[in-house]
mmCIF file as gemmi writes it, N, C-alpha and C atoms, coordinates in Angstrom:
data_model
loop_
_atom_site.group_PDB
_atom_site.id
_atom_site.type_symbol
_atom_site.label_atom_id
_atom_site.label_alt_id
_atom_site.label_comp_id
_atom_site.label_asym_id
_atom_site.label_entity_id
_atom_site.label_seq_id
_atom_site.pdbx_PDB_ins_code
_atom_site.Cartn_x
_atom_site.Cartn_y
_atom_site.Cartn_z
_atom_site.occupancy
_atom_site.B_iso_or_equiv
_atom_site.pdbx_formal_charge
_atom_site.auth_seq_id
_atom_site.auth_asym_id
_atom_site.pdbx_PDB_model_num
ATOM 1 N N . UNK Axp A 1 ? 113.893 113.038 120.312 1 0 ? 1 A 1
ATOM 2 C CA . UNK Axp A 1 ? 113.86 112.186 119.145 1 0 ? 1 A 1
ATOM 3 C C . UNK Axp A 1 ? 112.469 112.121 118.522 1 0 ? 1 A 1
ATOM 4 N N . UNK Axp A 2 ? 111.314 112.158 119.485 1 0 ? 2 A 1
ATOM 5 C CA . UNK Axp A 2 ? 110.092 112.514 118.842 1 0 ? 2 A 1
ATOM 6 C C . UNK Axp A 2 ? 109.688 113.014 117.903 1 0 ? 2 A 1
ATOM 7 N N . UNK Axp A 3 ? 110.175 114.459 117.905 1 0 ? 3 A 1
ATOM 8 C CA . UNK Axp A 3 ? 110.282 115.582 117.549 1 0 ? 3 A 1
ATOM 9 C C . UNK Axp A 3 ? 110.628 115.294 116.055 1 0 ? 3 A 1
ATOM 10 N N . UNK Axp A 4 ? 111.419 114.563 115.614 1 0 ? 4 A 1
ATOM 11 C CA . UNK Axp A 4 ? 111.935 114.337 114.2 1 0 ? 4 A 1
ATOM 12 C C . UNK Axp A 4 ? 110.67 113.818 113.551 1 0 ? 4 A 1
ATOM 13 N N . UNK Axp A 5 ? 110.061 113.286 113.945 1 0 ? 5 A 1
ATOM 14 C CA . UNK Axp A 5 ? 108.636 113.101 112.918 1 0 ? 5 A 1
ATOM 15 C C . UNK Axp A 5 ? 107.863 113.953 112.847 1 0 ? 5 A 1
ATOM 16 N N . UNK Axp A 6 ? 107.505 114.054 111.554 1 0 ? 6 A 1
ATOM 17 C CA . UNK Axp A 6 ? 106.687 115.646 111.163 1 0 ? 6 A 1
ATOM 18 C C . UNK Axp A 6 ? 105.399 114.62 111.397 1 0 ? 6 A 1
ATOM 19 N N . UNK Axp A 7 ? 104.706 114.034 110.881 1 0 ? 7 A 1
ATOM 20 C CA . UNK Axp A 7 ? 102.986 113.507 110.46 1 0 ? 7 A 1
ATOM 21 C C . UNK Axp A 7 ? 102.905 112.581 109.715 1 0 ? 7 A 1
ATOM 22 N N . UNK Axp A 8 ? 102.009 111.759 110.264 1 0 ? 8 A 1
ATOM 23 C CA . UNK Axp A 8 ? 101.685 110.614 109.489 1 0 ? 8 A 1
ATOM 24 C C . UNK Axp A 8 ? 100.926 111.16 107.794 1 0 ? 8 A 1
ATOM 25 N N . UNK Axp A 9 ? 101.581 110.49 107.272 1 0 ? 9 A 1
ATOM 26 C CA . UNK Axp A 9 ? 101.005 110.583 105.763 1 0 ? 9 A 1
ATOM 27 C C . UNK Axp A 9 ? 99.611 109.919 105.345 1 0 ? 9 A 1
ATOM 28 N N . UNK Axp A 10 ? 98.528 110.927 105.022 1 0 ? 10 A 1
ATOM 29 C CA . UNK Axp A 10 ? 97.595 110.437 104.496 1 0 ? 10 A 1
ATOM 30 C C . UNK Axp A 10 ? 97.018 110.293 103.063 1 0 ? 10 A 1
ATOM 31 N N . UNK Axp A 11 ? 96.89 109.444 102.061 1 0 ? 11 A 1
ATOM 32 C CA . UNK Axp A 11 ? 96.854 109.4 101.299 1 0 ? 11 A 1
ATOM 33 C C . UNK Axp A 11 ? 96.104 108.536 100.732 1 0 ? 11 A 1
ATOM 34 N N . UNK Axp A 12 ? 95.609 107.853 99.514 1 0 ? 12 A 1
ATOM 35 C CA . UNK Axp A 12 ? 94.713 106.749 99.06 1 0 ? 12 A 1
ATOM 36 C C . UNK Axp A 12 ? 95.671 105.516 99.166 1 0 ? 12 A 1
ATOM 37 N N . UNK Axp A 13 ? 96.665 106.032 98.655 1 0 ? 13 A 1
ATOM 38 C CA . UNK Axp A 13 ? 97.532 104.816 98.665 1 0 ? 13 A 1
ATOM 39 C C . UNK Axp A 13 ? 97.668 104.42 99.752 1 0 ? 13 A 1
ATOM 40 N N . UNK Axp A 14 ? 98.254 104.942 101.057 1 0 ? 14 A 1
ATOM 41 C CA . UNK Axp A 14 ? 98.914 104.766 102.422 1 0 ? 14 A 1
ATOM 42 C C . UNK Axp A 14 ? 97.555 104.41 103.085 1 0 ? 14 A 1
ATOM 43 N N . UNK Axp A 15 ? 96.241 105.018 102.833 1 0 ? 15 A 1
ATOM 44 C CA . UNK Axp A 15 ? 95.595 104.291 103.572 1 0 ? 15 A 1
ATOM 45 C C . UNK Axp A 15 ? 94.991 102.674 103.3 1 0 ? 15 A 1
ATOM 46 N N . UNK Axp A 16 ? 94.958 102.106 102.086 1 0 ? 16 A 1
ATOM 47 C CA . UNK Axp A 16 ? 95.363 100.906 101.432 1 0 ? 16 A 1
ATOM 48 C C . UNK Axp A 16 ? 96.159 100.347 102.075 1 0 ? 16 A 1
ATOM 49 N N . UNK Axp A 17 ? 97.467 100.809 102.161 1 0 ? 17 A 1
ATOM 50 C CA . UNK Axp A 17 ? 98.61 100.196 102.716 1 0 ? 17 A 1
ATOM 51 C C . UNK Axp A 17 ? 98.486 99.8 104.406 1 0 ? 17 A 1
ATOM 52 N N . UNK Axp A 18 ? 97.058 100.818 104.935 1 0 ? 18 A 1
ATOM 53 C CA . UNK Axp A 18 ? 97.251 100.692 106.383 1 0 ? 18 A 1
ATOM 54 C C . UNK Axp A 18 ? 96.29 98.908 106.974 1 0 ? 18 A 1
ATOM 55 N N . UNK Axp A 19 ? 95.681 98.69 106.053 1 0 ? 19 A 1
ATOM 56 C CA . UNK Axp A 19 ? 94.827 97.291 106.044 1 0 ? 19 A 1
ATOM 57 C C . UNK Axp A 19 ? 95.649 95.854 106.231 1 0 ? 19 A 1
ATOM 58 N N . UNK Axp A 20 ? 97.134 96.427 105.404 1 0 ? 20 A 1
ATOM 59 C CA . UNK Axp A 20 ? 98.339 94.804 105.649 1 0 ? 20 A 1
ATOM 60 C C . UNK Axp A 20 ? 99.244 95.396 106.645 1 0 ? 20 A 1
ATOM 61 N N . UNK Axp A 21 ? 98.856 96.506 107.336 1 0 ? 21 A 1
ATOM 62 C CA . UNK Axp A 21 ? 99.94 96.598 108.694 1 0 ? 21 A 1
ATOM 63 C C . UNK Axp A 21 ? 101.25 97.808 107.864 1 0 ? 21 A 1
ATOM 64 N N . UNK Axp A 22 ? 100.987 98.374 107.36 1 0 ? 22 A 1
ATOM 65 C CA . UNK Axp A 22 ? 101.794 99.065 106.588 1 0 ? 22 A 1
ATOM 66 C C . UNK Axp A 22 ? 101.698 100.882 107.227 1 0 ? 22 A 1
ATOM 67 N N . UNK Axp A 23 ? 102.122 101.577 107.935 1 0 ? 23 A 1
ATOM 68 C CA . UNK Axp A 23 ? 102.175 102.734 108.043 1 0 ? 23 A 1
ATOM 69 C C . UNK Axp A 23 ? 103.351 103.644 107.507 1 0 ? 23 A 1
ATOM 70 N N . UNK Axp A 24 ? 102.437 104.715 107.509 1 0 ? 24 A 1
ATOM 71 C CA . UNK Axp A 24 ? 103.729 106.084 106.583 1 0 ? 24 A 1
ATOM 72 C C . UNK Axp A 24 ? 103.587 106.984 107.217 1 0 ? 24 A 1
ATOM 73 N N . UNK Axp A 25 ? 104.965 107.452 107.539 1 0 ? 25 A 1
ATOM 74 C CA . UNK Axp A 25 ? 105.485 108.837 108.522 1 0 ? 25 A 1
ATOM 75 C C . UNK Axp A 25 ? 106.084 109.753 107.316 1 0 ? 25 A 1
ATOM 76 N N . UNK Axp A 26 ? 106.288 110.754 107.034 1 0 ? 26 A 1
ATOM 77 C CA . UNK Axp A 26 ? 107.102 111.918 107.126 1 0 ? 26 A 1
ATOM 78 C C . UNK Axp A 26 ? 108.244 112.12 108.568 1 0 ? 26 A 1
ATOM 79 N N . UNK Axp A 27 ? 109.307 112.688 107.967 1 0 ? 27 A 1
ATOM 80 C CA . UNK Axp A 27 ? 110.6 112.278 109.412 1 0 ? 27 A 1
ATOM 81 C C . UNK Axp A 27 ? 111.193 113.16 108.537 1 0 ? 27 A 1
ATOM 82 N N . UNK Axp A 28 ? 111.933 113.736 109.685 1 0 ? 28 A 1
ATOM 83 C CA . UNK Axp A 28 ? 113.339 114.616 109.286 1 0 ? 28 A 1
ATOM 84 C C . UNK Axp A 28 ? 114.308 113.758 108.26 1 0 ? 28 A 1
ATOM 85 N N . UNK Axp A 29 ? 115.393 114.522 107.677 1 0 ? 29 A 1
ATOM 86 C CA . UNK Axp A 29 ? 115.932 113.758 106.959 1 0 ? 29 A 1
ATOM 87 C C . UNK Axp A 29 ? 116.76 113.194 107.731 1 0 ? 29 A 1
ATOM 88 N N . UNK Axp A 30 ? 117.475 113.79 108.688 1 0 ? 30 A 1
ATOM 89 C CA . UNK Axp A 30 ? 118.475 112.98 109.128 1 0 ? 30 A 1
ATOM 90 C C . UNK Axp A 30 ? 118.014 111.44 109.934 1 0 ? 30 A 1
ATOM 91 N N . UNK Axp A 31 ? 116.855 111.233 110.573 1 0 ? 31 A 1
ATOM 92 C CA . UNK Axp A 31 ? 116.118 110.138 111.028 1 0 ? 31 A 1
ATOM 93 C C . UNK Axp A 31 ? 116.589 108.987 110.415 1 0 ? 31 A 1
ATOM 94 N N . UNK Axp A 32 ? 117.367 107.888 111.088 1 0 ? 32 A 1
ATOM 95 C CA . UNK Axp A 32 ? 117.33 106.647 110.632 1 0 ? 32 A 1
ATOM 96 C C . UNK Axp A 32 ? 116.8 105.597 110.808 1 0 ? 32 A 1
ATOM 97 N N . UNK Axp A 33 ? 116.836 104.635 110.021 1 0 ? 33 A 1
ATOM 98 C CA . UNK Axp A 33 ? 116.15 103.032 110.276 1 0 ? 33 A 1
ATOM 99 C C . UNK Axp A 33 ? 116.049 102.694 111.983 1 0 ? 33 A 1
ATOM 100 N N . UNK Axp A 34 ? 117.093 103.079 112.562 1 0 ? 34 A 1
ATOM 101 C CA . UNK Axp A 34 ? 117.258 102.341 113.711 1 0 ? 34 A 1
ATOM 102 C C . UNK Axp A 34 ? 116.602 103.26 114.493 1 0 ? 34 A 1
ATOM 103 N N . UNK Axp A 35 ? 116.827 104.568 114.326 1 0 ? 35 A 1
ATOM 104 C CA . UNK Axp A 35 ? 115.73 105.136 115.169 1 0 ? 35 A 1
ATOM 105 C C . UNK Axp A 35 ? 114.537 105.633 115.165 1 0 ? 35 A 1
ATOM 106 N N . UNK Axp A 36 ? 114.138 105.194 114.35 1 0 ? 36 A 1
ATOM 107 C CA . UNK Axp A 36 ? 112.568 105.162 113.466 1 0 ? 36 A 1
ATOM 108 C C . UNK Axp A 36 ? 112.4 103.556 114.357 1 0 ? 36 A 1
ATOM 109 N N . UNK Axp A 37 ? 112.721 102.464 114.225 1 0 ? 37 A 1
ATOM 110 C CA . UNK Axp A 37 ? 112.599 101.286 114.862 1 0 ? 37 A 1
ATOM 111 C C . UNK Axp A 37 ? 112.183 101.634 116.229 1 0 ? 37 A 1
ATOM 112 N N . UNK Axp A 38 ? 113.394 101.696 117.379 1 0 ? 38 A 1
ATOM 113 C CA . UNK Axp A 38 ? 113.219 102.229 118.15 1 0 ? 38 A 1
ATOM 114 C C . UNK Axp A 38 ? 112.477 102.81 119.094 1 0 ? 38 A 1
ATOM 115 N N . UNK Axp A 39 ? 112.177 104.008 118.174 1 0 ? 39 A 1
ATOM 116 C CA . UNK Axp A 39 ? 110.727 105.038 118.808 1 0 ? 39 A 1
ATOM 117 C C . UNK Axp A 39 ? 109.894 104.525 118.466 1 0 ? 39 A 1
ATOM 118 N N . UNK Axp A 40 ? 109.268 103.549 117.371 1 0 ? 40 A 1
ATOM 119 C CA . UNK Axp A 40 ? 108.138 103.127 117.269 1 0 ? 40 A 1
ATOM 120 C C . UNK Axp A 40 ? 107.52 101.722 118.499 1 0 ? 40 A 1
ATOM 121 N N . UNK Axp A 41 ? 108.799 101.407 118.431 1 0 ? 41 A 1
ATOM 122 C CA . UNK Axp A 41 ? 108.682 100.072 119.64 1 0 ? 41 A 1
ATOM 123 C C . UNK Axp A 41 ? 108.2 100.81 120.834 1 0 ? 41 A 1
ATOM 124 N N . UNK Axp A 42 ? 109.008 101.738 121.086 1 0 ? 42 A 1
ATOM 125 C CA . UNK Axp A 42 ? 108.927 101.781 122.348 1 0 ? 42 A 1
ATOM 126 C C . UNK Axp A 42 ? 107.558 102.662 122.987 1 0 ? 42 A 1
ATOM 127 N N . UNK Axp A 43 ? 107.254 103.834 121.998 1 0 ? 43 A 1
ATOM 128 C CA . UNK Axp A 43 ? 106.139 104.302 122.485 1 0 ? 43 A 1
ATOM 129 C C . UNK Axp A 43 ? 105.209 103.632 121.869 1 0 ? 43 A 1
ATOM 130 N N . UNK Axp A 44 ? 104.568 103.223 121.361 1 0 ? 44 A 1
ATOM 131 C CA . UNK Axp A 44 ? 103.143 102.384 120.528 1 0 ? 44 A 1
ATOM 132 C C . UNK Axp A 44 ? 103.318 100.643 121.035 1 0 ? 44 A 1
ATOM 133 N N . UNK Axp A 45 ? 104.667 100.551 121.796 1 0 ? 45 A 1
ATOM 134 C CA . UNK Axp A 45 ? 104.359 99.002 122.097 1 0 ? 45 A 1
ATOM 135 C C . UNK Axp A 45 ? 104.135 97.821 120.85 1 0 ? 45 A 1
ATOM 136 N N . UNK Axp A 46 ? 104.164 97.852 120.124 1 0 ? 46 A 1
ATOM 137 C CA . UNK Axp A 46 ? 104.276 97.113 119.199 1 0 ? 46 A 1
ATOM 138 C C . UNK Axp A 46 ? 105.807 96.427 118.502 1 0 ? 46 A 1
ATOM 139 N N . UNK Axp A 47 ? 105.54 95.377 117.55 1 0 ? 47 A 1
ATOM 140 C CA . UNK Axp A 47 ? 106.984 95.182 116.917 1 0 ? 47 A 1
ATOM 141 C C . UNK Axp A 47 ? 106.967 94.988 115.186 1 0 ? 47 A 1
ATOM 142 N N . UNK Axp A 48 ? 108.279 95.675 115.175 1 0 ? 48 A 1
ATOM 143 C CA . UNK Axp A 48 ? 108.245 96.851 114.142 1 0 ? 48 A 1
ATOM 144 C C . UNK Axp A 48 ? 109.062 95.223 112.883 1 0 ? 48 A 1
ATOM 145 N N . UNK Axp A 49 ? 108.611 94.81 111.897 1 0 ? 49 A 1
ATOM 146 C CA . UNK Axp A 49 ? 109.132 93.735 110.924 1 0 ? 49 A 1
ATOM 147 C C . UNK Axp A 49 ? 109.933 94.454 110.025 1 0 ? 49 A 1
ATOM 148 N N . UNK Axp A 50 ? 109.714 95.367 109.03 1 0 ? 50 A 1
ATOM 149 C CA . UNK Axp A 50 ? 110.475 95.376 108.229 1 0 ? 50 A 1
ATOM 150 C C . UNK Axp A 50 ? 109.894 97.754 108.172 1 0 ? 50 A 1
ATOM 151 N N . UNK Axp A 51 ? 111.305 98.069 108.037 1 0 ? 51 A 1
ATOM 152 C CA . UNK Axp A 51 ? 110.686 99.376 107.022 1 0 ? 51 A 1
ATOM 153 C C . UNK Axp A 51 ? 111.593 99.954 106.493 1 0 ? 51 A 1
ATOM 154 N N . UNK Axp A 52 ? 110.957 100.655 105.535 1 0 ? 52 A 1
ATOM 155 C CA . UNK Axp A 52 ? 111.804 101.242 103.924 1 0 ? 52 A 1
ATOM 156 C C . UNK Axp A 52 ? 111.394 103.108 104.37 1 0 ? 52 A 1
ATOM 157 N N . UNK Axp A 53 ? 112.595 103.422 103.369 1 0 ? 53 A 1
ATOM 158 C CA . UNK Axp A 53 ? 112.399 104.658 103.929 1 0 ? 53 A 1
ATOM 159 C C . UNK Axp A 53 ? 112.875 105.176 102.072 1 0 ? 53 A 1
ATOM 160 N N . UNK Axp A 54 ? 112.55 106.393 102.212 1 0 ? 54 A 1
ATOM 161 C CA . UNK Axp A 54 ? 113.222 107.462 100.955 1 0 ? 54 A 1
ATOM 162 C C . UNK Axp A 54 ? 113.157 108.731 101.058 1 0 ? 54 A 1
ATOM 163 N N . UNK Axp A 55 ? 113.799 109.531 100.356 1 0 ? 55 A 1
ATOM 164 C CA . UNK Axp A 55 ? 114.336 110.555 100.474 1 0 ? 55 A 1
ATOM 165 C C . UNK Axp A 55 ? 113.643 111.594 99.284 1 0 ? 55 A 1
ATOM 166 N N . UNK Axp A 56 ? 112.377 112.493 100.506 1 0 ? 56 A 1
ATOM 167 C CA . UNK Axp A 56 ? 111.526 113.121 98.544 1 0 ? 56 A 1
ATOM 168 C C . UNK Axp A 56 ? 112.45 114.423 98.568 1 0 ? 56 A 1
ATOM 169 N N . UNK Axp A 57 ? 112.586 114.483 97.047 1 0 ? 57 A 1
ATOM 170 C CA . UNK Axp A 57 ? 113.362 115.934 96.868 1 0 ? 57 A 1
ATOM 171 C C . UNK Axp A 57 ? 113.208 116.788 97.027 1 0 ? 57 A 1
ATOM 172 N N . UNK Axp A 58 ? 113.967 118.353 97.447 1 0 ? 58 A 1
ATOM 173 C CA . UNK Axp A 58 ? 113.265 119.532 97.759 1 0 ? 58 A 1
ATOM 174 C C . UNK Axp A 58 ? 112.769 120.33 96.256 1 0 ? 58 A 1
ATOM 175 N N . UNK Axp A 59 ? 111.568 121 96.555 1 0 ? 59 A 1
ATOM 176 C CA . UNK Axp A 59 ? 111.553 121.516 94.933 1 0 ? 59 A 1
ATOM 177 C C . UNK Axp A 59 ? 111.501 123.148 94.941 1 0 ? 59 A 1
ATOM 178 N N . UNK Axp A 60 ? 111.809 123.703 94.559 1 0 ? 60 A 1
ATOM 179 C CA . UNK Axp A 60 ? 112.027 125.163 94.004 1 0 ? 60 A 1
ATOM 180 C C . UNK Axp A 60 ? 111.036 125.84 94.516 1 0 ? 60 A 1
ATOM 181 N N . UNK Axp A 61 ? 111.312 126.976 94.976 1 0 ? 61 A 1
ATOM 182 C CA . UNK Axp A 61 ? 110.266 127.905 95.655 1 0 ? 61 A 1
ATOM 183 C C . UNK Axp A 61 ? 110.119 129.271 94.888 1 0 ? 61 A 1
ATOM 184 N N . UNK Axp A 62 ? 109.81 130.518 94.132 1 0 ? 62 A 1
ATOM 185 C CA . UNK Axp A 62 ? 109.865 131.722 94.182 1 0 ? 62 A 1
ATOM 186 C C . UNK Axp A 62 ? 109.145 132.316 94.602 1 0 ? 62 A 1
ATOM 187 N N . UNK Axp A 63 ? 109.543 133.842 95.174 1 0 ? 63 A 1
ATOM 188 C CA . UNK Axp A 63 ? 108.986 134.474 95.976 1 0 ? 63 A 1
ATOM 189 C C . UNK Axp A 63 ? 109.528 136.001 95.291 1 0 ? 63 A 1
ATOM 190 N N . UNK Axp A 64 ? 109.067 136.049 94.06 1 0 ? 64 A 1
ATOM 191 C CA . UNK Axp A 64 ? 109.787 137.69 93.399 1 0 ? 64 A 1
ATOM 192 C C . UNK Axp A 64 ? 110.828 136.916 92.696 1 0 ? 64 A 1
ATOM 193 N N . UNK Axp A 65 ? 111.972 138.015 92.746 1 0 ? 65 A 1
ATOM 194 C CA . UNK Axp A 65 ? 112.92 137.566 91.904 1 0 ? 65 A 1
ATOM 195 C C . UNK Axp A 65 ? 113.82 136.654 92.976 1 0 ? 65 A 1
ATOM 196 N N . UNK Axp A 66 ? 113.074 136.119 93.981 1 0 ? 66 A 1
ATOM 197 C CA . UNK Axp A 66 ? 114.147 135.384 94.662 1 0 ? 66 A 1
ATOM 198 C C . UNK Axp A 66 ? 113.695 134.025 94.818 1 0 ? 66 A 1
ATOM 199 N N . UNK Axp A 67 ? 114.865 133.495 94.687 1 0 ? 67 A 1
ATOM 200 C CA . UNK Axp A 67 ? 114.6 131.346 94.497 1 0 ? 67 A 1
ATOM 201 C C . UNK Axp A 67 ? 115.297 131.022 95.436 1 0 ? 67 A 1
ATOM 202 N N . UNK Axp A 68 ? 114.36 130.23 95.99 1 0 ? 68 A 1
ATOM 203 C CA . UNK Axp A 68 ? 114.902 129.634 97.633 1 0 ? 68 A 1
ATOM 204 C C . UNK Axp A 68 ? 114.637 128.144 97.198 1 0 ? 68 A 1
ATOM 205 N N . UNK Axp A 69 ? 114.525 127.354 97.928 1 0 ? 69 A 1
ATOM 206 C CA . UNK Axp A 69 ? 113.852 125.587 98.215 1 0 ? 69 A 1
ATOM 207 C C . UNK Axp A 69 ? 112.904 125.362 99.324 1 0 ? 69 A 1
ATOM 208 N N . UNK Axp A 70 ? 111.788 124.79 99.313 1 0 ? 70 A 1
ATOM 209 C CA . UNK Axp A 70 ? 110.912 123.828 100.312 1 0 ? 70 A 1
ATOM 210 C C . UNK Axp A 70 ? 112.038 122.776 101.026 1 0 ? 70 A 1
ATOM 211 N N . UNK Axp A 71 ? 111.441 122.839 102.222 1 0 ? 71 A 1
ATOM 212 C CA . UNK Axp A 71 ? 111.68 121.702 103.075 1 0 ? 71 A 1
ATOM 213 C C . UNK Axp A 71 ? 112.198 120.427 101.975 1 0 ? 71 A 1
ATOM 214 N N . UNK Axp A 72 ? 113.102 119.375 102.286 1 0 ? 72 A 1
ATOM 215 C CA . UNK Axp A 72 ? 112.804 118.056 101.873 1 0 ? 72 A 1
ATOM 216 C C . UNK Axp A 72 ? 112.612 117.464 103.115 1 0 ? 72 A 1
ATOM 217 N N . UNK Axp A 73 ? 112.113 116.027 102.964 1 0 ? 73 A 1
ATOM 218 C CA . UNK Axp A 73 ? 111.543 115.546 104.228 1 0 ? 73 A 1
ATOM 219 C C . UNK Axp A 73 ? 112.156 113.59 104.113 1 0 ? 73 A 1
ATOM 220 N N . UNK Axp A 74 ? 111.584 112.982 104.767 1 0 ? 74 A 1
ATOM 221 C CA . UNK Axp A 74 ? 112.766 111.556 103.857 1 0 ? 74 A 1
ATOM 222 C C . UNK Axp A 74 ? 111.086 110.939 104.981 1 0 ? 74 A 1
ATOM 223 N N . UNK Axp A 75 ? 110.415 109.83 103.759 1 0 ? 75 A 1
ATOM 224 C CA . UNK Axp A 75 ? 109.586 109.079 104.257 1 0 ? 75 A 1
ATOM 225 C C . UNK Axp A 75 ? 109.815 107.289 105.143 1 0 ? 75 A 1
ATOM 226 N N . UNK Axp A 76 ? 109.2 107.292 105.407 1 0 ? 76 A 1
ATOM 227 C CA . UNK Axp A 76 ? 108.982 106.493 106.064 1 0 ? 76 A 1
ATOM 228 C C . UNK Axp A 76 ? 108.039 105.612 105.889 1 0 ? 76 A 1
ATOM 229 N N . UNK Axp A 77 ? 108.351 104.293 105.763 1 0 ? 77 A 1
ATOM 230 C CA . UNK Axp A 77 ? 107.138 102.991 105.67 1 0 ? 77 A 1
ATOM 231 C C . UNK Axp A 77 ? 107.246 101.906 106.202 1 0 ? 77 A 1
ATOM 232 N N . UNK Axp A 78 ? 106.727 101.806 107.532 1 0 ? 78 A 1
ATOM 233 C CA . UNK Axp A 78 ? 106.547 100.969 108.639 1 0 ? 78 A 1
ATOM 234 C C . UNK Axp A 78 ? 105.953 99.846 108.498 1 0 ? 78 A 1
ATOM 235 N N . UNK Axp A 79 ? 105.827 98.707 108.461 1 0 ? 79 A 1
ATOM 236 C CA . UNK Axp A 79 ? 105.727 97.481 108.73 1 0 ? 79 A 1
ATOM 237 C C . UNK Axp A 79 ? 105.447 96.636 110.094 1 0 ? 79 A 1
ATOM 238 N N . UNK Axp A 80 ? 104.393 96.297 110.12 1 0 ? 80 A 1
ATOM 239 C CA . UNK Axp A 80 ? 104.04 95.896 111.678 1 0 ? 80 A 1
ATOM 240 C C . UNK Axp A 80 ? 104.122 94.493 111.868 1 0 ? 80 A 1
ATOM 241 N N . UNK Axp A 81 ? 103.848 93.617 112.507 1 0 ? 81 A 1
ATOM 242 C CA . UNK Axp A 81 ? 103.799 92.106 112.415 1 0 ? 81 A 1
ATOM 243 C C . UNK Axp A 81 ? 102.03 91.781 112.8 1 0 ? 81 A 1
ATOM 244 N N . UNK Axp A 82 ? 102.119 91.16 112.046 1 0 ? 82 A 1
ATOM 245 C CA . UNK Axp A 82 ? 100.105 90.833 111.922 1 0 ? 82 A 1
ATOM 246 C C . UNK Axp A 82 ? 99.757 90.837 113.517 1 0 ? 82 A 1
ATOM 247 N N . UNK Axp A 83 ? 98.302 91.283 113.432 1 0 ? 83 A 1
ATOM 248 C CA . UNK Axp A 83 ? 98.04 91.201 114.811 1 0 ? 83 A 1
ATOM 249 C C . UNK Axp A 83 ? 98.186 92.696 115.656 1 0 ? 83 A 1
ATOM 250 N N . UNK Axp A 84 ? 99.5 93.272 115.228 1 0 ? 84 A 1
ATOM 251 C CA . UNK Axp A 84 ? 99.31 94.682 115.887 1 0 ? 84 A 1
ATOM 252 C C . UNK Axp A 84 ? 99.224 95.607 115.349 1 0 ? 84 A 1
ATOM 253 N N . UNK Axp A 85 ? 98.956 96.892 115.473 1 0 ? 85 A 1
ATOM 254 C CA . UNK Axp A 85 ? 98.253 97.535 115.198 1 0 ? 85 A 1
ATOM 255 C C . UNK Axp A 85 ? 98.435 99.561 115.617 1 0 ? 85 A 1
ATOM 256 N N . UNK Axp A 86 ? 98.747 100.271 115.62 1 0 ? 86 A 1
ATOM 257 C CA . UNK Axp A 86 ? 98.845 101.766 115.887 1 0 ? 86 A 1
ATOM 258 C C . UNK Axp A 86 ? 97.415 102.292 116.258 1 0 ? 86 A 1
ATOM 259 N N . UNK Axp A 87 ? 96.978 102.768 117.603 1 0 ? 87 A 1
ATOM 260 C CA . UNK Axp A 87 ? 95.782 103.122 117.473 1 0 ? 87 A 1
ATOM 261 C C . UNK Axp A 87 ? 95.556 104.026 117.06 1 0 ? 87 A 1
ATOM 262 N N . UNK Axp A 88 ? 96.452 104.917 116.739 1 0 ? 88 A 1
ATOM 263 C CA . UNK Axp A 88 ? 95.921 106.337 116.399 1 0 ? 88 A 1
ATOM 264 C C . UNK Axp A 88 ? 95.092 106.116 114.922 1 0 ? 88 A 1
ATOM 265 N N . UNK Axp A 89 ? 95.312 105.388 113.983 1 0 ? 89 A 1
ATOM 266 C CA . UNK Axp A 89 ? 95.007 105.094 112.705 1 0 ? 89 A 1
ATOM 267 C C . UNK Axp A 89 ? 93.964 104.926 112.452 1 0 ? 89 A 1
């Protein structure tokens, strides 16, 4: 189940967001709420309040005359309860 998370997202925004307890994953698409919950509890020890997730679209690839698609990936935005904290961050 690990395995379904690609990388934490770094960004201006997300790191803003990481100051009110707010973290952002990249996750497989199929990954849900509950097990995004879950794995976060259980390995990082912490407790998980609220998180939103979405779904970024795949966008068009060419390579010659041939059109394929990129990966889509479905994000993730974690919510911590004040006080704790992810050390990796």
């Amino acid at each position: 189940m690990i395995d379904m998370f690609k990388y934490p997202l770094f960004t201006d925004k997300t790191n803003k967001l990481l100051q009110i307890n707010k973290y952002t994953f990249l996750t497989d698409v199929k990954f849900t709420k509950t097990m995004a919950i879950n794995i976060i509890e259980d390995i990082f020890s912490v407790k998980v309040v609220s998180i939103n997730t979405s779904i970024l679209s795949s966008k068009k690839r060419r390579l010659g005359k041939f059109l394929g698609f990129k990966n889509s990936f479905k994000r993730i935005l974690i919510t911590l309860s004040s006080g704790q904290f992810i050390p990796f961050f």
